[in-house]
C-alpha positions as CSV (number, residue, x, y, z in Angstrom):
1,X,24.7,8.7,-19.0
2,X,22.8,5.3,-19.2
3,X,24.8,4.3,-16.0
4,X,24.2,7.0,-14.2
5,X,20.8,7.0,-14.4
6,X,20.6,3.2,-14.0
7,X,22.2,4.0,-10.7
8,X,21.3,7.3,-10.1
9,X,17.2,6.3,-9.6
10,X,17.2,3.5,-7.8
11,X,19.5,5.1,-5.1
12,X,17.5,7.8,-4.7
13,X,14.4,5.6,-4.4
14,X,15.9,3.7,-1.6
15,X,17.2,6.6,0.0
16,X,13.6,8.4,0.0
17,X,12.4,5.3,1.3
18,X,14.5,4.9,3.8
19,X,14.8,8.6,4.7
20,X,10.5,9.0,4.5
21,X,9.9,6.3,6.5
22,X,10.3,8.4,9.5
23,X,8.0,11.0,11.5
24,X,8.4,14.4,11.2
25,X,10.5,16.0,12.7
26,X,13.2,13.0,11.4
27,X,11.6,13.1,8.1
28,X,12.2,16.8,7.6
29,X,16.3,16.4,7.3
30,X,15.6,14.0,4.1
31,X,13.2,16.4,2.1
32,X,16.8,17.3,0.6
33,X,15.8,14.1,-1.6
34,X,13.2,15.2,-3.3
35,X,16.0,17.2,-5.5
36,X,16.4,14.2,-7.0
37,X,13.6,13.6,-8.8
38,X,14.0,16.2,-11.1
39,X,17.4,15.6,-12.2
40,X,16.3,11.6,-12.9
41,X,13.8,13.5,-15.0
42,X,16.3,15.8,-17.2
43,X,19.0,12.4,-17.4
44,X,16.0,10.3,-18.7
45,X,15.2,13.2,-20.8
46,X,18.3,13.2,-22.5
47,X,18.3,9.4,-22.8
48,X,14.9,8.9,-24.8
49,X,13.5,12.6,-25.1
50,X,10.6,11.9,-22.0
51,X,11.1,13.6,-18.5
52,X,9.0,10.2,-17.6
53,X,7.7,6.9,-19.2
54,X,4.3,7.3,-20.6
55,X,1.9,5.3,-19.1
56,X,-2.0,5.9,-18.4
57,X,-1.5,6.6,-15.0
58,X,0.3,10.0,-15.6
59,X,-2.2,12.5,-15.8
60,X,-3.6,10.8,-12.6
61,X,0.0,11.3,-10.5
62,X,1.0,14.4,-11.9
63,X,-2.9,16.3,-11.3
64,X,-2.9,14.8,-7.7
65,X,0.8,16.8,-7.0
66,X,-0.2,19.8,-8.6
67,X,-3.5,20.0,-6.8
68,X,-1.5,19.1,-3.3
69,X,0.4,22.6,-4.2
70,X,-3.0,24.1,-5.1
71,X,-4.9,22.6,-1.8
72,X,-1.6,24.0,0.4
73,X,-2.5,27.7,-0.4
74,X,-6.0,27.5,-0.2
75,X,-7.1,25.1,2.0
76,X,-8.6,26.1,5.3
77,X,-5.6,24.1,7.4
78,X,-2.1,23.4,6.8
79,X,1.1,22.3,8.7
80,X,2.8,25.5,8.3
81,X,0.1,28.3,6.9
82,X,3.4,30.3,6.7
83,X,5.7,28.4,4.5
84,X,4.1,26.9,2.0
85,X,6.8,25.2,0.7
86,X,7.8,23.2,3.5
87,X,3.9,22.2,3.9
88,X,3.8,20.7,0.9
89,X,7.0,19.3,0.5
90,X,6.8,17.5,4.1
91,X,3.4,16.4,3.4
92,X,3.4,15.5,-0.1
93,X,7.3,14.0,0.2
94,X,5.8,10.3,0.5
95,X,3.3,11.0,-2.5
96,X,6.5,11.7,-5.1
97,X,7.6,8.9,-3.5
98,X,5.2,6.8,-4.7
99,X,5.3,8.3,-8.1
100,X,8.9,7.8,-8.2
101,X,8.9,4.4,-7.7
102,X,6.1,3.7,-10.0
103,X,8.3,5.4,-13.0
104,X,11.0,4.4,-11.9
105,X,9.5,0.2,-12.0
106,X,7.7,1.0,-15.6
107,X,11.2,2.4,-16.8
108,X,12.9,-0.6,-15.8
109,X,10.4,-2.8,-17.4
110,X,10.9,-1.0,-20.3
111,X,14.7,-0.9,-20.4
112,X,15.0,-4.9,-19.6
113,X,11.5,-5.8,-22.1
114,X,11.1,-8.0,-18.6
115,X,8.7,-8.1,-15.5
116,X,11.9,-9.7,-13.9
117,X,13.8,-6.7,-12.4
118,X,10.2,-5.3,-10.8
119,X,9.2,-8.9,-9.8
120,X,11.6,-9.4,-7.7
121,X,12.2,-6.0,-6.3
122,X,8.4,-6.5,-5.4
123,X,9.6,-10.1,-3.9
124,X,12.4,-8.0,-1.8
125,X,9.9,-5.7,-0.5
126,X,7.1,-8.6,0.6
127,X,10.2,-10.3,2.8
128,X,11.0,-6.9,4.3
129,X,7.4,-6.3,5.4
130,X,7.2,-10.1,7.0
131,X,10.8,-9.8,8.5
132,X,9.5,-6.3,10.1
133,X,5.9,-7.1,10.7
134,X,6.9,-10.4,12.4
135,X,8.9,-9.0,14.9
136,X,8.1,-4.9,15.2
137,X,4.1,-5.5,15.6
138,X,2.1,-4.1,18.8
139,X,0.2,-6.7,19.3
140,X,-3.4,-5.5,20.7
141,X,-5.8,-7.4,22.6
142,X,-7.4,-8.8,19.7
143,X,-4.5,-11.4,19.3
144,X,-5.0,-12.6,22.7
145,X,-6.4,-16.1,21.0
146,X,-3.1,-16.6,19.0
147,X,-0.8,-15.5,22.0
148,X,1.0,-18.7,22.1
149,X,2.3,-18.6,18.2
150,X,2.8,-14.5,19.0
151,X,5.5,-15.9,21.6
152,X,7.3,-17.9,19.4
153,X,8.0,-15.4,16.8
154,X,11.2,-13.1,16.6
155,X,11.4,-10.0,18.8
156,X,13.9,-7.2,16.7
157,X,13.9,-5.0,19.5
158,X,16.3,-2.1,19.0
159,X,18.0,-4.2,16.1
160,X,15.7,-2.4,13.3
161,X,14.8,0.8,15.0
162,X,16.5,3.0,12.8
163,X,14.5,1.8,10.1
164,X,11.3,1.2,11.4
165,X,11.0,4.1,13.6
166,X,8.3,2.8,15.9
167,X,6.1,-0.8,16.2
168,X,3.5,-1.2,13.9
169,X,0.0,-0.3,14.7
170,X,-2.1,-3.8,13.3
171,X,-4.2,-2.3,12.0
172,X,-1.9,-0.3,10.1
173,X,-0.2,-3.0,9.0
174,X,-3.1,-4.4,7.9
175,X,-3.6,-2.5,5.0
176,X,0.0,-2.8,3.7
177,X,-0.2,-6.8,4.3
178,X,-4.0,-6.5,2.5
179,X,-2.0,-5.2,-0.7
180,X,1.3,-7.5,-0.4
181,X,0.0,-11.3,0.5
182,X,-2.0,-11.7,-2.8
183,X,0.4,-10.1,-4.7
184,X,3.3,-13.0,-3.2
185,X,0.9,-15.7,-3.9
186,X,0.9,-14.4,-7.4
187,X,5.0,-14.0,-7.6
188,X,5.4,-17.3,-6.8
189,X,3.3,-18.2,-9.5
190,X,4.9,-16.8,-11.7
191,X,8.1,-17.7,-10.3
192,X,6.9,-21.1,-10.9
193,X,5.6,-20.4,-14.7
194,X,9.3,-19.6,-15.2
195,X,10.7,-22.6,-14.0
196,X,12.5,-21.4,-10.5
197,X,11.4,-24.0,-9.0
198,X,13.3,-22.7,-5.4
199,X,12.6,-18.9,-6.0
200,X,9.1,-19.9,-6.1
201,X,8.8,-21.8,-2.6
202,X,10.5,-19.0,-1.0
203,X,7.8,-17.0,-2.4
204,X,5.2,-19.3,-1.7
205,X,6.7,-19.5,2.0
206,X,6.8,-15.7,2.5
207,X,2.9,-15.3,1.0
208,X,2.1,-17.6,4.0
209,X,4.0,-16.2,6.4
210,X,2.2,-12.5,5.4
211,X,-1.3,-14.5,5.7
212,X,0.2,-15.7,9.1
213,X,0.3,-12.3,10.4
214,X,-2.5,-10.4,9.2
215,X,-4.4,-13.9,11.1
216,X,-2.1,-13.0,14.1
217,X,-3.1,-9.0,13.9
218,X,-7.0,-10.2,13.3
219,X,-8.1,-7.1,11.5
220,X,-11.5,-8.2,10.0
221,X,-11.3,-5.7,7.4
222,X,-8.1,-7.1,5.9
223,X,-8.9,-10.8,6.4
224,X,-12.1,-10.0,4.4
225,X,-10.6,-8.9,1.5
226,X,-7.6,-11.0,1.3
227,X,-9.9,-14.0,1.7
228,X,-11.9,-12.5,-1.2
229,X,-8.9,-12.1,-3.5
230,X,-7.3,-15.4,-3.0
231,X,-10.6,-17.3,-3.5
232,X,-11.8,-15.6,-6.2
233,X,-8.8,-14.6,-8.3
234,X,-5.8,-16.6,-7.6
235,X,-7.0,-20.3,-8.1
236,X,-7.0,-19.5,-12.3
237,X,-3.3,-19.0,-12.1
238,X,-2.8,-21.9,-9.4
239,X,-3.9,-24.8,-12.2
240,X,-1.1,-23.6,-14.2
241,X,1.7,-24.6,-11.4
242,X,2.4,-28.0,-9.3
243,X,2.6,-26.0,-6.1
244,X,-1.4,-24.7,-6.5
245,X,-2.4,-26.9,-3.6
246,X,0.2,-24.4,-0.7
247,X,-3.2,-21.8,-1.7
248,X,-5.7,-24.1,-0.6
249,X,-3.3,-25.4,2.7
250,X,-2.9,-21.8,3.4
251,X,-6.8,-21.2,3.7
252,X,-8.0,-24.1,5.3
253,X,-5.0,-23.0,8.1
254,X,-6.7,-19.8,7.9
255,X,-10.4,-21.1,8.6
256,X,-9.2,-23.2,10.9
257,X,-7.6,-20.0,13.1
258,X,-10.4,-18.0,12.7
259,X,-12.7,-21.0,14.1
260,X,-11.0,-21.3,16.5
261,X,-11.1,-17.9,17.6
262,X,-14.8,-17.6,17.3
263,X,-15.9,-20.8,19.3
264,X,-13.2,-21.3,21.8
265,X,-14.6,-21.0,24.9
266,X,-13.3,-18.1,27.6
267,X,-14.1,-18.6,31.7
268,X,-16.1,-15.2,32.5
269,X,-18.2,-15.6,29.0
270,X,-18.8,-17.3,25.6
271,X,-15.9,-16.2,23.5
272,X,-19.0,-15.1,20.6
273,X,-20.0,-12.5,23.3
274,X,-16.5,-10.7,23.7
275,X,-16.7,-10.5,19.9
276,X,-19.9,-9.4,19.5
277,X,-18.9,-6.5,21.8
278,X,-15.9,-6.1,20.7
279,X,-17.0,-5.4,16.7
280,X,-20.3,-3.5,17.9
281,X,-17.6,-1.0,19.6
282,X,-15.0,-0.9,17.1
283,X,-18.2,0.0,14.2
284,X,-19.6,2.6,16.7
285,X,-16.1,4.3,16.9
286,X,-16.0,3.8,12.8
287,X,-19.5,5.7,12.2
288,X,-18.4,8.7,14.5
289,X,-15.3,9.0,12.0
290,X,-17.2,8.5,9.1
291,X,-19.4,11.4,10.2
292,X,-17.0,13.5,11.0
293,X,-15.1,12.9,7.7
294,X,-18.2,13.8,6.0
295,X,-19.0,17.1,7.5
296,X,-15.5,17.9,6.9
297,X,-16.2,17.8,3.4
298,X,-19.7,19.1,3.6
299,X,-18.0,22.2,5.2
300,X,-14.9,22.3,2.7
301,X,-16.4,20.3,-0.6
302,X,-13.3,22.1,-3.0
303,X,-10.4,21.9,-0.5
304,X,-11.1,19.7,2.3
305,X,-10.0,20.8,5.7
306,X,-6.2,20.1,4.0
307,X,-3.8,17.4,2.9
308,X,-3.0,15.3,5.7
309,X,-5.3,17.6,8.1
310,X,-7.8,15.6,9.4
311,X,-5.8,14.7,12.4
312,X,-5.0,18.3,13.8
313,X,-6.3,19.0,16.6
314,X,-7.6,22.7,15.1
315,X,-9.6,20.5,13.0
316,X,-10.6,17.9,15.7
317,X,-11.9,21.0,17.8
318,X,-14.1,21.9,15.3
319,X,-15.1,18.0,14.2
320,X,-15.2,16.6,17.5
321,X,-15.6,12.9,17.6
322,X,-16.4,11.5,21.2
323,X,-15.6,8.3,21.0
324,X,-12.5,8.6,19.5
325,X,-10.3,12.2,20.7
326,X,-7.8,12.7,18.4
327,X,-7.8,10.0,15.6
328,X,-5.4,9.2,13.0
329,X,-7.6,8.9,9.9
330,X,-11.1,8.5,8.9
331,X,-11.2,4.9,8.8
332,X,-12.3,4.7,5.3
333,X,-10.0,5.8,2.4
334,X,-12.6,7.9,0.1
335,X,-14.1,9.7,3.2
336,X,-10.4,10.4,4.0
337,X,-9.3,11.6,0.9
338,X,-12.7,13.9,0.2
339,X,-12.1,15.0,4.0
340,X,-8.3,16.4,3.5
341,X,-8.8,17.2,0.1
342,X,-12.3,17.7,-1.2
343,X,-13.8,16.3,-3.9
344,X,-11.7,17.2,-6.6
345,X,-8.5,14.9,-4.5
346,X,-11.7,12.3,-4.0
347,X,-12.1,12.6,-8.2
348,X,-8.2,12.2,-8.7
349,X,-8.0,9.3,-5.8
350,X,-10.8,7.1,-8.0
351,X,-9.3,8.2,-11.1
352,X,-6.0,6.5,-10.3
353,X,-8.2,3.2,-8.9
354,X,-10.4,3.2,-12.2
355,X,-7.2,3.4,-14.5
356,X,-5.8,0.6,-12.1
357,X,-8.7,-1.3,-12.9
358,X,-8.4,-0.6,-16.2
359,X,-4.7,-1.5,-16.9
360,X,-4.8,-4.6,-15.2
361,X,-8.5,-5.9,-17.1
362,X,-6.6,-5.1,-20.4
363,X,-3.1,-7.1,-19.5
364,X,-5.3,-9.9,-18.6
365,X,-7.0,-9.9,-22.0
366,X,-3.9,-10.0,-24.0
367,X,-3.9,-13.9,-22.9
368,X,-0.2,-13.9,-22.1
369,X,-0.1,-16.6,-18.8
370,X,2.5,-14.9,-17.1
371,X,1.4,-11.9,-17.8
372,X,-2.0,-12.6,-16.1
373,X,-0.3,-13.9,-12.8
374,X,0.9,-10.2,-12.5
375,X,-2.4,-9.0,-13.3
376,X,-4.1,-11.5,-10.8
377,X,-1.9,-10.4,-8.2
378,X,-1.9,-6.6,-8.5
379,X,-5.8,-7.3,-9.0
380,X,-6.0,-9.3,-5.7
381,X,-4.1,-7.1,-3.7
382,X,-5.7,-3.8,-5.1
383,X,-9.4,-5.8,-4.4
384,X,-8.1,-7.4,-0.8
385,X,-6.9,-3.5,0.1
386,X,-10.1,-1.9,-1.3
387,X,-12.0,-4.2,1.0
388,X,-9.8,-3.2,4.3
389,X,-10.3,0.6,2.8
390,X,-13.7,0.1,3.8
391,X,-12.9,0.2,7.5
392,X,-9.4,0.9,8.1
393,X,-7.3,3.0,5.7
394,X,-4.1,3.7,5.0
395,X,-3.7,7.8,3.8
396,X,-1.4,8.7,1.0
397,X,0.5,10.6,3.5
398,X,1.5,6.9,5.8
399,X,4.6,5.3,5.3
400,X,2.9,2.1,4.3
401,X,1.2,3.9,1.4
402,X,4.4,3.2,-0.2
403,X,2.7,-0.6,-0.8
404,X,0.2,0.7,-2.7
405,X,2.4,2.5,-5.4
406,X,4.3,-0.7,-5.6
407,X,1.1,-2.0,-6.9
408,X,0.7,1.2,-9.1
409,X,3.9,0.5,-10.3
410,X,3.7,-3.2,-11.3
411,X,0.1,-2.5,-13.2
412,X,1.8,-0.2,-15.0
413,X,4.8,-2.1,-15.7
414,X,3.2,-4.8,-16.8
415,X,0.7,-3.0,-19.1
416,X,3.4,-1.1,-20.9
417,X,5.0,-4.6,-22.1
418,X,1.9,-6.1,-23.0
419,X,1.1,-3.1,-25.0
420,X,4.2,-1.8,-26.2
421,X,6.6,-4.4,-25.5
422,X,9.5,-2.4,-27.2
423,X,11.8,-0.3,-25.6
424,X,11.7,3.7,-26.2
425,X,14.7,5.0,-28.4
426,X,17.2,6.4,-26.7
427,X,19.5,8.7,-28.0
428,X,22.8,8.7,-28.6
């Protein structure tokens, strides 16, 4: 029964992830998946008498997919007022997602008495985003100032399609590359701690390379708060490994882009001009979401207009925003979550960051080196991504949201060996 679960749960993972990934109405012909989940649960059951691994972060998952069935029968909008199950189940399929894979990574943690196994499944998943994100991005005019390194990288084309179901929106990608870059630096520290000496320059190589293109996709938001993370967090866990100085290469190559494309000069005006005008747009569009978001939940406090909801044009009708006709999100991840699910999905939403916060202060106080690389790097990324969720967001309900319960995941993980470093008894 230990096999097939060890089998059983990562398959089904992948396969969510893979079948998720899409846009509805592709995604619909995968909520099959969802099934899975609670068989995992009765096999683990079985195994060492808990549906789920305790961690802190339970109560926080679990009240955020019960209120999402609560919030589908009484909020004001929903994607299909009648069938209640298929609104929740296509809205909230990514969510168990996410909650899948961060049981599923504090299970394995458990099982192996290892960060190992979850390292470097997080080290698979930060050279999946650069191989797509290199070569799947719609570059905007914003990258005009870096077009001739944009030429020189890969075009996928139709090769990866099928999995990424359209280019990337860079802003978009912004928020998943805020979480994943700090968190590479850090596996490559630790990578490095451990001795793998040629594991860890991979690493270091891919952390660059996801720096590379969040430069390339110039969302300020991101850059902000990955600069933040890797200056003030990851140069503790850089004196403990030769390769500490690739950090302090990567930013200088960083300052150096950005200089660049501040002061180079442009033929019809100063290139500080088109910025200026640029930003003092792209803030304008931001307040009218902001706005709207907020009388949203002014109108709605205990539901919101609905999970996933703010979108919808009967919503947009009601919450017009000028500027911007039909926008994806809010722009800001707590107006967005209070908008689509009141403040009772804004109280769950910080309760998870908080215990986040929380898990990763107390791994780094148990003094364990490699144990505080992980906690550096979930911390940067979490701090880097709550600096883009400022201005940008990326909703529970995106594909890339997936990055963030990676993170969850890891925390967790990690917490649960420098806790309880023993594995749960399984029975016989």
């Amino acid at each position: 029964m230990q096999r097939i679960l060890a089998i059983l749960e990562p398959s089904l993972i992948a396969a969510m992830f893979f079948g998720f990934w899409f846009a509805t109405p592709t995604r619909d012909s995968w909520l099959w998946l969802l099934a899975g989940i609670p068989a995992v649960m009765v096999l683990r059951w079985r195994l060492a008498g808990q549906a789920w691994p305790t961690s802190p972060l339970n109560r926080w998952l679990l009240g955020l997919a019960l209120l999402g069935m609560l919030n589908v029968l009484v909020a004001p909008f929903n994607r299909a007022p009648a069938n209640p199950v298929y609104a929740y189940t296509v809205i909230f399929a990514r969510v168990w997602l996410g909650i899948a894979l961060v049981w599923w990574l504090v299970a394995l943690a458990k099982q192996q008495r290892s960060m190992a196994g979850t390292i470097w499944i997080a080290g698979g998943v930060c050279a999946g985003m650069l191989l797509l994100a290199t070569g799947s991005t719609a570059w905007t005019t914003k990258s005009n100032a870096l077009t001739a390194v944009i030429q020189i990288l890969p075009q996928w084309g139709d090769g990866l399609r099928p999995l990424e179901a359209s280019s990337f929106n860079p802003n978009e990608l912004a928020g998943a590359l805020a979480l994943l870059t700090p968190l590479a630096f850090s596996l490559a520290i630790w990578a490095g701690i451990h001795g793998k000496r040629f594991p860890g320059v991979v690493m270091a190589i891919i952390a660059g390379g996801l720096l590379l293109v969040t430069i390339l996709g110039q969302s300020r938001f991101a850059l902000a708060g990955i600069s933040a993370a890797l200056i003030l967090l990851l140069p503790w866990a850089f004196s403990r490994w030769r390769f500490r100085y690739a950090l302090w290469v990567c930013m200088l190559l960083y300052i150096i882009a950005q200089g660049y494309i501040i002061l180079r000069p442009t033929p019809a005006s100063s290139a500080n001009s088109l910025l200026n005008d640029r930003d003092s747009e792209s803030m304008n569009i931001r307040f009218e979401l902001w706005i709207s978001a907020a009388e949203i939940t002014r109108a709605y406090p205990l539901t919101g207009a609905g999970a996933n909801m703010y979108r919808d044009r009967r919503v947009r009708a009601l919450f017009p925003t000028a500027t911007y006709g039909s926008p994806p999100h809010a722009h800001n991840a707590w107006l967005q979550m209070s908008a689509d699910m009141g403040l009772p999905g804004l109280v769950l939403f910080l309760g998870i960051q908080l215990t986040l916060t929380t898990l990763i202060i107390r791994t780094w106080q148990q003094e364990d080196p490699a144990a505080q690389v992980v906690a550096l790097g979930v911390g940067g990324g979490l701090l880097a991504h709550t600096i883009y969720s400022l201005g940008d967001a990326v909703p529970l309900w995106d594909r890339l949201a997936v990055m963030y319960w990676l993170l969850a995941g890891l925390a967790a993980a990690q917490y649960a060996l420098v806790t309880k470093p023993t594995a749960p008894v399984r029975k016989q």
